[in-house]
BALOBA-1460 file (C-alpha; in Angstrom, 3 decimals):
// residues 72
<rec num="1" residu="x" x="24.971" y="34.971" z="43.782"/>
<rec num="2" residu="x" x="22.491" y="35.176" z="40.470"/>
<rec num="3" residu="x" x="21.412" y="31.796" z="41.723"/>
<rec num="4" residu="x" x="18.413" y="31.460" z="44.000"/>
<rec num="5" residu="x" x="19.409" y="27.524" z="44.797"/>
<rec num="6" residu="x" x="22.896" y="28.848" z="45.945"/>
<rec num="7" residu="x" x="21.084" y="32.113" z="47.877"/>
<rec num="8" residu="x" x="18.842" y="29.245" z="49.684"/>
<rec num="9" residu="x" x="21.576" y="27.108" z="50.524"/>
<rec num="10" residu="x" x="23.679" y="30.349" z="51.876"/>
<rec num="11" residu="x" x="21.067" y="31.701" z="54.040"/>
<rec num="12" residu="x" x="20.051" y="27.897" z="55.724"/>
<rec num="13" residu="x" x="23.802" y="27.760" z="55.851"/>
<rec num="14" residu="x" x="24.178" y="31.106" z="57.917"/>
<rec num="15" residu="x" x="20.964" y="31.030" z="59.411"/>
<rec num="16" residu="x" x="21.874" y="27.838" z="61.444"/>
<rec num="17" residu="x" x="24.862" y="29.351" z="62.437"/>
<rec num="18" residu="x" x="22.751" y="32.554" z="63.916"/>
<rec num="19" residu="x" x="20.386" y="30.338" z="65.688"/>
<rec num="20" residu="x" x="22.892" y="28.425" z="67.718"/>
<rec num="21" residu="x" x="21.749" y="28.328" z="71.201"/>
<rec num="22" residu="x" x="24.158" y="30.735" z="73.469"/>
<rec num="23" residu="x" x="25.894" y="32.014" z="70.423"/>
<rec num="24" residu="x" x="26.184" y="35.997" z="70.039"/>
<rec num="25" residu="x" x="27.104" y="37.406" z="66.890"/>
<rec num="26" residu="x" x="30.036" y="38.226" z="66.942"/>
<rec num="27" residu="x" x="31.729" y="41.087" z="65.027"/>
<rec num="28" residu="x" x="34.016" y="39.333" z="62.063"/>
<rec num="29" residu="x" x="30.390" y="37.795" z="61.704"/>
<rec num="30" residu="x" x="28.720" y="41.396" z="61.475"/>
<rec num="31" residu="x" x="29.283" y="42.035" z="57.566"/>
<rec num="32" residu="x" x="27.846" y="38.135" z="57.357"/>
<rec num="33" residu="x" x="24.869" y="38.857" z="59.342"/>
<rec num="34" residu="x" x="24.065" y="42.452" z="57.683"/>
<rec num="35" residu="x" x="23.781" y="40.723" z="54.259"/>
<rec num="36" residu="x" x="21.855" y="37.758" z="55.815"/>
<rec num="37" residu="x" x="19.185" y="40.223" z="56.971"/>
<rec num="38" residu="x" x="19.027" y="41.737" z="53.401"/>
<rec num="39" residu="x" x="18.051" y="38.478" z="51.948"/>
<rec num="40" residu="x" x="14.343" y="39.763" z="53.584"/>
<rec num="41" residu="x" x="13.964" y="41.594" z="50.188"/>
<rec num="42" residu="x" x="14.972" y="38.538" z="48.178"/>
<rec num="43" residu="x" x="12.743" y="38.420" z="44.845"/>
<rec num="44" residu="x" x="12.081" y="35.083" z="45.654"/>
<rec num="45" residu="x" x="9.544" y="34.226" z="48.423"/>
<rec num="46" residu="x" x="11.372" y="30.729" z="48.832"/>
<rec num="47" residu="x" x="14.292" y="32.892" z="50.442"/>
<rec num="48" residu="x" x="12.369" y="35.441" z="52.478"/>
<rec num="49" residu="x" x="10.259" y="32.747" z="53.778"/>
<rec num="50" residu="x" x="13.587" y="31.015" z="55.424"/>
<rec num="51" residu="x" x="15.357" y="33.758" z="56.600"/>
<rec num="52" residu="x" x="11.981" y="34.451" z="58.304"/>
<rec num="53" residu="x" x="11.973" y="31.194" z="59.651"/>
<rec num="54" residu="x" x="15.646" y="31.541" z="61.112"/>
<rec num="55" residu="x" x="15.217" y="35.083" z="62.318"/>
<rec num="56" residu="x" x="11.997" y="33.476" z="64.457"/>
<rec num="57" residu="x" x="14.845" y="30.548" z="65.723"/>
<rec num="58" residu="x" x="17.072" y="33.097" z="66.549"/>
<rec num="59" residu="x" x="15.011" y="35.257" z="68.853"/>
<rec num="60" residu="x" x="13.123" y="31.876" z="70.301"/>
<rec num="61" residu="x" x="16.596" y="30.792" z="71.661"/>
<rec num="62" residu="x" x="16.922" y="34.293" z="72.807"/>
<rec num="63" residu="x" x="14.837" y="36.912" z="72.999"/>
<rec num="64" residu="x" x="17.260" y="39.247" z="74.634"/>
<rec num="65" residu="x" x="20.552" y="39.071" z="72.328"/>
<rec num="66" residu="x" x="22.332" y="42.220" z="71.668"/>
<rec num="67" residu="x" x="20.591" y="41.397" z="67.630"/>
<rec num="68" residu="x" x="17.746" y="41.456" z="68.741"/>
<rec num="69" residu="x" x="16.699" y="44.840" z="67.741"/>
<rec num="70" residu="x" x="18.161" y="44.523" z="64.167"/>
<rec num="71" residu="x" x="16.238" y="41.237" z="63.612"/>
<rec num="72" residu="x" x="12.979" y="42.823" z="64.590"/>
């Protein structure tokens, strides 16, 4: 999406669903959560800034999920 309002609400959108306590990704979510992590290079900061945020959320509720090496 062109649209950074629709890239915002997409990555609060799949960024909750990565941060759920006890929750794994699992791997129909892989493609999902490989295009998530791109959103780092976003052009705008707005976006960066929450997948930032989320990707803290996610290793805060567990610091030792299989992710946790492609988050950091």
């Amino acid at each position: 999406a062109n649209e950074p309002d629709v890239r915002l609400k997409s990555v609060n959108l799949l960024g909750w669903m990565f941060t759920l306590p006890g929750r794994t990704i699992s791997e129909p979510f892989r493609p999902l959560f490989s295009e998530f992590l791109k959103r780092l290079t976003d052009r705008v900061v707005d976006i960066r800034t929450a997948v930032v945020g989320h990707m803290k959320g996610c290793l805060l509720s567990n610091p030792f999920r299989p992710e946790a090496a492609e988050i950091i």
